[in-house]
N, C-alpha and C positions, 0 to 999 in steps of 0.2 A: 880148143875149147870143148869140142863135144867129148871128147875125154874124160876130162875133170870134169864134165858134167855126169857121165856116165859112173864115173868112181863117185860123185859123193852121195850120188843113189845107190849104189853097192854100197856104202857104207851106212844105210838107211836115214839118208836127207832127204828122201822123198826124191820124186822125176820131175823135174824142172821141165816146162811144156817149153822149152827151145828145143829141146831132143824129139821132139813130135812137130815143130814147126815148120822146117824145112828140108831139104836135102841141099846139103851142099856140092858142087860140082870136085871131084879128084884135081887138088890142087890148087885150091882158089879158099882153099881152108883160112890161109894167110888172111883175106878180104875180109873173110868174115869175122875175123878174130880183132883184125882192127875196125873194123865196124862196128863191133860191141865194146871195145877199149874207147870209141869215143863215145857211144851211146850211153856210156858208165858214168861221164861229165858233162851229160847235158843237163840243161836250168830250164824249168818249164820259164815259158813266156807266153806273151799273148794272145801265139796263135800256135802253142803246143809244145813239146818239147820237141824242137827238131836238132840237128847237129849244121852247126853254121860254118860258113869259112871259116870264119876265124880258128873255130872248132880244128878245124885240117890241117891252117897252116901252124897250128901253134902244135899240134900232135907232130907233121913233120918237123918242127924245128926242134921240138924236144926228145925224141928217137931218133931225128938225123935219117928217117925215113923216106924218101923222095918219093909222094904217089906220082904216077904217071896221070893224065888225064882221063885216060878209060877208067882208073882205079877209085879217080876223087867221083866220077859221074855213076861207075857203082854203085860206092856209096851213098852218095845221093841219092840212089834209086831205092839202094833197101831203106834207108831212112823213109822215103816220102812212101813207100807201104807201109814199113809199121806206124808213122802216123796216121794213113787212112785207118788203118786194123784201128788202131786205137779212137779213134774219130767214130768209128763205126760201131766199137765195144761202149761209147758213152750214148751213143743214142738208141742202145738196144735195152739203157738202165733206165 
């Protein structure tokens, strides 16, 4: 992901602030990349746009992806910061 993020800035799309967001750990790139593939089909609702089981199991049924449990509660975890982040960016408007 930070790749293609980095090429479409080289090709003057402007720096997408995910390239300034984080650092990702050597190797764990995979997580992040499917963390944004579900983040990409989340419905906001009523208590934000968060990525729901359903969200997981329907990613791994349709990649044939199998997350392990550390992988789904990862997840979970960067979701529920970029919700705060987001929680926090509407109360700063």
């Amino acid at each position: 992901m930070r790749e293609q993020l980095e090429a479409l800035e080289e090709r003057g799309h402007g720096r997408d602030e995910r390239l300034d967001s984080v650092h990702v750990p050597e190797g764990f790139e995979y997580l992040w990349a499917i963390f944004w593939e579900l983040r990409s089909g989340v419905v906001e609702g009523m208590s934000g746009a968060k990525i729901t089981w359903r969200d997981i199991l329907d990613y791994q049924e349709v990649t044939g992806f199998a997350l392990s449990a550390w992988e789904v509660e990862a997840v979970r975890g960067m979701d529920a910061a970029i919700a705060k982040w987001q929680a926090d960016q509407r109360r700063e408007t």
